[in-house]
C-alpha positions in Angstrom: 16.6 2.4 -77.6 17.4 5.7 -76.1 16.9 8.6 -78.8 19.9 10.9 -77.1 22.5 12.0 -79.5 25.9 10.2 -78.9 28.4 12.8 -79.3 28.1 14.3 -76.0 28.3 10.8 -73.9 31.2 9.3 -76.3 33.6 12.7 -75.4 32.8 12.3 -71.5 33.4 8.8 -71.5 36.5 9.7 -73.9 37.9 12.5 -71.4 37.4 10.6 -68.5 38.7 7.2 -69.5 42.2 9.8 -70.7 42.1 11.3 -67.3 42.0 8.5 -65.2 44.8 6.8 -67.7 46.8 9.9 -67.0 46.7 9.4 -63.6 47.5 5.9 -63.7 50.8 7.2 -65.1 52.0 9.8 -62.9 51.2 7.0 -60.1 53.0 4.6 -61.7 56.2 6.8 -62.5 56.0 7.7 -58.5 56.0 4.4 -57.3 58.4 3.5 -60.2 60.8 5.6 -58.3 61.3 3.6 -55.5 63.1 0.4 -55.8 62.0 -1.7 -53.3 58.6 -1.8 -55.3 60.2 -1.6 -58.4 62.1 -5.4 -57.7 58.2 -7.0 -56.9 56.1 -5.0 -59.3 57.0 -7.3 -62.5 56.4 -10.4 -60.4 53.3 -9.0 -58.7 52.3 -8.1 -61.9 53.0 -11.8 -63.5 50.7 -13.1 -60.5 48.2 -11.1 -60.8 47.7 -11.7 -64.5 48.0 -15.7 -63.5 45.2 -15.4 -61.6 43.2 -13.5 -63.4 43.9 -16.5 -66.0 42.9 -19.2 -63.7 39.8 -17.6 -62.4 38.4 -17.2 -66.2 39.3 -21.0 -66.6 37.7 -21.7 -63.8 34.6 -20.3 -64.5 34.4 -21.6 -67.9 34.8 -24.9 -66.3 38.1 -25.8 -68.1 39.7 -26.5 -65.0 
């Protein structure tokens, strides 16, 4: 293994993983605001997470 201390790499990772998450909000509370995505998003959303599920099946060769 590596002999580098891991404080320094943990808070990068830790403030970058928080501002991209932040980001993620303020995007989502923008496109939030209009409604014509706002109807689709949950249903998008739903599909998405369906395929994600099938895909995993798939390659575990359940399916």
């Amino acid at each position: 293994m590596l002999q580098v201390p891991v404080l320094w790499p943990s808070v990068v990772i830790g403030i970058v993983c928080a501002g991209i998450s932040l980001g993620g909000m303020f995007i989502g509370a923008c496109i939030g605001r209009v409604e014509a995505i706002r109807r689709w998003s949950g249903i998008a959303g739903g599909l998405a997470l369906l395929a994600i599920g099938i895909l995993i099946l798939v390659e575990h060769g359940a399916i």
